[in-house]
N, C-alpha and C positions, 0 to 999 in steps of 0.2 A: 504494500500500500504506500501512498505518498505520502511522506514524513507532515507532517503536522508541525508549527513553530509557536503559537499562541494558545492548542489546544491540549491537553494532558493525556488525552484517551488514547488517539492515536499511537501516538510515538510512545508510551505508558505498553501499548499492546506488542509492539513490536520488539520493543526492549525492554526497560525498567533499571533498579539498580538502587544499592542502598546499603549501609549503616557497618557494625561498631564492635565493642568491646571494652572489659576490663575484669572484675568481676563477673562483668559480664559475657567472659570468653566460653564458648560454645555455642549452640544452635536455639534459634531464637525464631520466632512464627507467629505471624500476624496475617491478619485479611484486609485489605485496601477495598474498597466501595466505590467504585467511581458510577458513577451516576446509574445506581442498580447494578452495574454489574462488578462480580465478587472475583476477587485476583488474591489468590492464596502465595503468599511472598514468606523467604525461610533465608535468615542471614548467620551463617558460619563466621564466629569472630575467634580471632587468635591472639595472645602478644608477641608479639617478635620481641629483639633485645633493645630494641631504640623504638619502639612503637607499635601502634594495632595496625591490625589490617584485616579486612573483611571480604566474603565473597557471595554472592547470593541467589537465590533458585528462585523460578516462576514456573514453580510445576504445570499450572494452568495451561502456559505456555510452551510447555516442553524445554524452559530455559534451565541451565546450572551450571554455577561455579563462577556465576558473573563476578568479574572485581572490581572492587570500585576504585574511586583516585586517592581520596582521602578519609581515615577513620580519628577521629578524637576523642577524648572520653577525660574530663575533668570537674571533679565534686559532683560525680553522678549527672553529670549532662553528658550527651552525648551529640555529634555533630558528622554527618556524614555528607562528602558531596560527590556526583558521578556529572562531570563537565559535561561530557559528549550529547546529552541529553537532557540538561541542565535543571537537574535534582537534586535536592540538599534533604536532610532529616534532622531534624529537631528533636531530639527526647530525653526524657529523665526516667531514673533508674529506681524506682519508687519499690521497697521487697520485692516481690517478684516477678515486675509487671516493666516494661518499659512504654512510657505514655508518652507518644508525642506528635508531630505535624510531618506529614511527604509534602512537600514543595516541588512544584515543578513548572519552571518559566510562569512563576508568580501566583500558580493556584493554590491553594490549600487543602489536603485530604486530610482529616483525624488516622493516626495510625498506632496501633497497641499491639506489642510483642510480648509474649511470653514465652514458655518453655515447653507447652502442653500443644503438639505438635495438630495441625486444622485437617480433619477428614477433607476428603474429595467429595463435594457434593456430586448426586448421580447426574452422570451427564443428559443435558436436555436430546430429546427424540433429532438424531438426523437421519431423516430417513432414505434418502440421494444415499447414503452412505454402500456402495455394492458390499456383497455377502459374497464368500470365498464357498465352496469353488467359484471359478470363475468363468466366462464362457466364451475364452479366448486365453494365451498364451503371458505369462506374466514371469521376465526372469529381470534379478538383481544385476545389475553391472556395472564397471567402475570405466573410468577413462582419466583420460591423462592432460593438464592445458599446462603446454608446453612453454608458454607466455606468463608464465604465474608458478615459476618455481618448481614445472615440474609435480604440482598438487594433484591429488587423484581425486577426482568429483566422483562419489556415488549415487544411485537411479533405479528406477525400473523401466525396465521397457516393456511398453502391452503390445502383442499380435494377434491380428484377429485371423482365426480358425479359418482356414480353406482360402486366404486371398494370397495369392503368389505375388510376391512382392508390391506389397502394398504402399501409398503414400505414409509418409510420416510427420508429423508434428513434435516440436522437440516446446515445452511448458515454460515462460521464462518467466517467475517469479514478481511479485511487488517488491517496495523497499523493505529494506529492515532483511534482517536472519530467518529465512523460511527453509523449511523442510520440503521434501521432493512432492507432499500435497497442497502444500501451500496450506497451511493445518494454522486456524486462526480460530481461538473461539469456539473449540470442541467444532467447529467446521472444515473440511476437507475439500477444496474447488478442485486442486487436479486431478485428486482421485477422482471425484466426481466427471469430472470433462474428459480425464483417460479411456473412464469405462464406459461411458456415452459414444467416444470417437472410436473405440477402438471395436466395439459389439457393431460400429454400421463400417467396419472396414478399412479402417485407417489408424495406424501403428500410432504411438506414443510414447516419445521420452521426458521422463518428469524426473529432478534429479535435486539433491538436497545444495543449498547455495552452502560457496564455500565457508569452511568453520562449522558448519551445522550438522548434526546428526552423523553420517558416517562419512563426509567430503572433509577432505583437508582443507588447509589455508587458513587466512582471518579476513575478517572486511574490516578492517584496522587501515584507515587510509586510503581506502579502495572509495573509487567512482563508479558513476554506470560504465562510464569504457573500462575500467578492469574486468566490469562482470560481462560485459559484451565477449571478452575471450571467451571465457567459461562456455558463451554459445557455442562460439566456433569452433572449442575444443568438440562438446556434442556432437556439432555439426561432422567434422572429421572422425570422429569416432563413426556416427551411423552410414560413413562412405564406406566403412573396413567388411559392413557387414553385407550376408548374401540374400538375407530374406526381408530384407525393404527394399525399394524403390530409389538409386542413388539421385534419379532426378526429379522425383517429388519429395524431397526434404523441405518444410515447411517450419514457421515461427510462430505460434501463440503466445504473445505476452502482453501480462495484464498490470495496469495500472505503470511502475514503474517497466516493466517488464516489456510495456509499449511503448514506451521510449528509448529502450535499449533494442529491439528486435529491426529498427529500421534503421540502427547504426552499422550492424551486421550487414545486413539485406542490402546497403547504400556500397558497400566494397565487394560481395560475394554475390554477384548478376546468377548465381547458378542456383538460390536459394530459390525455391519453387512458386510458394504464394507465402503472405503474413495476415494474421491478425492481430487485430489492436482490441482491447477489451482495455475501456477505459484508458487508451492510451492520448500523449498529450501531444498538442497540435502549437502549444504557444511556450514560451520560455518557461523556468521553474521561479521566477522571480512570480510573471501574471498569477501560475499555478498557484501559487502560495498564499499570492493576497487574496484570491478568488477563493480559495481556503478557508482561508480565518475569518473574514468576513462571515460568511456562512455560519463557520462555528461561533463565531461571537453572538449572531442570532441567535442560533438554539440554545444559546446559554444564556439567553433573556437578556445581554448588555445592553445597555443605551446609545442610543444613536453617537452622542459626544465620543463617548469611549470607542467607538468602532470605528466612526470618522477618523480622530485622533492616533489609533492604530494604524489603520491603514498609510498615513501619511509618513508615520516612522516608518514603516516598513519599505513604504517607494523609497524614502532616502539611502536607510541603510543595505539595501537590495543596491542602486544604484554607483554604492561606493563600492561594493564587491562587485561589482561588472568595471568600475572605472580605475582603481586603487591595484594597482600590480604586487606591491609590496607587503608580502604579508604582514609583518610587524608593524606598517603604515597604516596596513589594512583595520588591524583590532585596536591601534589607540585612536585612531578618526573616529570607528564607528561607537567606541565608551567614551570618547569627548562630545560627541555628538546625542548619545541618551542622557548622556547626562546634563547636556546642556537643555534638552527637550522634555526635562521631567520638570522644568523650571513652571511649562504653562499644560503639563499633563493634567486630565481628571483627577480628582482626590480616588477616584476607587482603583485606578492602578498608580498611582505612589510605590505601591507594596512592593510592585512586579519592577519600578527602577530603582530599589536598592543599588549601593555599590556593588555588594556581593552578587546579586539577578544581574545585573547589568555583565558583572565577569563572566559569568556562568552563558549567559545568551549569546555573550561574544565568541567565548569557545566555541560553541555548539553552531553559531552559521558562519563562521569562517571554517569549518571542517573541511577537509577532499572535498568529499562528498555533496556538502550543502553547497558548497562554494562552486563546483562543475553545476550543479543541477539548474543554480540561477544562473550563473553565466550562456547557459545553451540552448539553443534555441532549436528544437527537432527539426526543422524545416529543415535545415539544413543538410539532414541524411534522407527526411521524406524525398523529397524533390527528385534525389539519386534513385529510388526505390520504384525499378521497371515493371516488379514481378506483381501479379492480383493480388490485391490489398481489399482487406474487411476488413471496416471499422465500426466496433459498436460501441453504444453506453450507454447509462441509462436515464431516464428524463430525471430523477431524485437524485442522481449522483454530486455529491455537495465537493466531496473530494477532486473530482476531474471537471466541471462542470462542463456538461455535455452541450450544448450549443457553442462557447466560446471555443472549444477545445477541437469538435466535430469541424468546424468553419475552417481553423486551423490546416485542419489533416484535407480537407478537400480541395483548398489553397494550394496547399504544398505538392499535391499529387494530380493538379488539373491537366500535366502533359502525360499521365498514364494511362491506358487506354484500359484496362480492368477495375474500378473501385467501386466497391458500395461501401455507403454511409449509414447506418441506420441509428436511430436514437432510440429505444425498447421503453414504454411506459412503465412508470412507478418502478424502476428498478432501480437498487443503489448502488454503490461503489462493487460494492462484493455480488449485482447483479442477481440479488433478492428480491424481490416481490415485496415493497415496503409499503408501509404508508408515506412516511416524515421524509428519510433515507437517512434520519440523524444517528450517528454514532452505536447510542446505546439501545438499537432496535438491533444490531447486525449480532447478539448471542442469543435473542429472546426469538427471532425467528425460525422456527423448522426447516424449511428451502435454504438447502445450502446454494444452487444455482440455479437461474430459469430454466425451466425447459424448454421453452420458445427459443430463446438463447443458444440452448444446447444443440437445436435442430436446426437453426440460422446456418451455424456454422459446420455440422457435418452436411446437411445439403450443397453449402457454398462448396465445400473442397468435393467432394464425390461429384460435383456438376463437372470440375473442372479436372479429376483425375480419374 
């Protein structure tokens, strides 16, 4: 999914990160609430000999052993901060209990650790989920991206029963650390879309991003063009093989994933067709404010306060597209919050602390943030020969679908295969919503449309 900068849930879902030690060394377990939905969080603290240091699990999430940057613990306070996604922790050591606040880019959640470890609540019905056996071909496989250290990405690949070398689709993840189903939320989309594509005929490689699950590497510094290898590694890997189709090797990538699949596609003329699911048509800067806006909506803010965001954001957006210098780059844009908290609303005061203000800065001068707004997709669409579908959905708060769709139709007006479509009431994750806000995407059953699901095995069987 696309990182979130003003909102907690998001980027909260994708990563997380947090806390401490002293007394308090050992395993410690709390439950975060973010707006209804429950994130069972477990922080391992240690003392080394000059200090704490902490790591911590989202089981919910399939995460563990995260570390954070910074652990303190003095007169029973504790203080924990993780830059990269710019969360701090607040709490006191009260007998058994540690009571305290998750901060993140200036929100507040109540958070209480103890020692008395949180059952897994039973996971809600998904019912998209396929049931093993299977009724088609499913084997484990590893490959190698030889641009990335030589890391070994691990996958499955589905085949479907009785099609001699069949088209292939290779699954290219959202942002943040996903697993080879793209597993969010007790939800599964590639499983889901594997075993839809692969039961009407057409092959599927889904493969866990690197550092995750059973794939080497770290996204430690990594952009989309790092993760763009990792396609082409796929991609080279499914040329070795004898029972796919070397010339319909195709790209599904969703959200982030569609913005990386027509950077491929823009240098490898051989890659067969792409689809965009929720992918982005305008720079990550528009993406962003288009974003937050949204989310400051549903979070009930006032106009002032969402005007007012939005304007720091065109600024500081604007200096990381203009400012070369990275160390130039992060004291202009903390000279400049801080100069802007002077005529800010009283209800984010909170969010330009000095400390928020460091912490924000770390987190969008990153690789990562830092390529996403500088780049403008156009510039690999336009390259991109081979038939392209793009979908999204009219709810999608995260991609917003008109601005985004207009985008991608711009960029591809000299290609002579495109469809557009925009899918009613579906959101980011391509649900059947009402709102398409945030905390609707665990509460609903439908892991992915089926309208959706049929869009695009019709579009590729039309045309293989």
């Amino acid at each position: 999914m696309i990182r979130l900068i003003t909102t907690l849930i998001i980027t909260l879902f994708a990563f997380i990160s947090t806390i401490f030690a002293q007394e308090i060394t050992g395993d410690w377990h709390g439950q975060l609430d973010v707006h209804g939905t429950k994130l069972r969080i477990s922080f391992h603290v240690i003392k080394t000999n000059i200090a704490y240091a902490s790591t911590m699990d989202s089981p919910d999430q399939g995460a563990f052993g995260i570390p954070t940057d910074k652990t303190t613990y003095k007169n029973n306070n504790l203080f924990i901060t993780l830059k990269t996604i710019g969360v701090t922790f607040n709490g006191k050591l009260e007998s058994d209990k540690i009571e305290g606040t998750f901060n993140q880019n200036g929100m507040d959640f109540p958070l209480t650790l103890s020692k008395e470890k949180i059952k897994k609540e039973a996971p809600k019905s998904r019912p998209q989920d396929p049931k093993e056996p299977y009724k088609y071909k499913s084997e484990d496989v590893v490959f190698t991206n030889k641009k990335a250290n030589n890391i070994q990405l691990a996958g499955t690949l589905t085949l479907p029963n009785e099609v001699k070398n069949p088209p292939v689709a290779i699954l290219i993840s959202g942002s943040g650390p996903q697993n080879r189903n793209e597993e969010f939320l007790n939800h599964r989309p590639f499983l889901v879309i594997s075993d839809y594509l692969t039961k009407n005929g057409i092959a599927v490689l889904r493969y866990d991003d690197r550092g995750v699950a059973k794939s080497e590497g770290t996204q430690k510094n990594a952009t989309s063009a790092d993760f763009a290898t990792d396609v082409e590694a796929a991609y080279n890997y499914l040329l070795t093989r004898k029972d796919v189709s070397s010339k319909k090797i195709g790209l599904i990538g969703h959200s982030e994933g569609g913005f990386i699949a027509p950077m491929v596609a823009s240098k490898n003329k051989n890659i067969a067709f792409v689809i965009l699911l929720a992918g982005t048509g305008v720079d990550g800067a528009e993406i962003l404010r288009t974003q937050s806006k949204k989310a400051l909506k549903f979070a009930k803010l006032d106009e002032e306060y969402i005007n007012f965001n939005d304007t720091m954001s065109k600024h500081v957006f604007n200096l990381i597209k203009t400012e070369t210098d990275q160390k130039n780059r992060k004291e202009t844009i903390a000279a400049y919050l801080k100069k802007a908290r002077k005529n800010a609303p009283k209800t984010m005061l909170k969010e330009l602390t000095d400390e928020n203000i460091k912490l924000q800065v770390t987190k969008i001068t990153s690789p990562w943030m830092s390529y996403f707004i500088r780049t403008n997709p156009k510039q690999f669409l336009k390259k991109v020969t081979c038939p392209v579908l793009a979908l999204n959905g009219s709810k999608d708060f995260q991609v917003v679908p008109k601005l985004n769709l207009n985008g991608i139709k711009t960029a591809l007006q000299n290609n002579k295969d495109v469809t557009i479509t925009e899918l009613e009431n579906l959101n980011h994750l391509f649900q059947n919503c009402k709102t398409g806000a945030v905390d609707e995407y665990a509460k609903l059953e439908e892991t992915f449309s089926p309208k959706a699901l049929k869009i695009m095995s019709d579009w590729i069987n039309k045309r293989f």
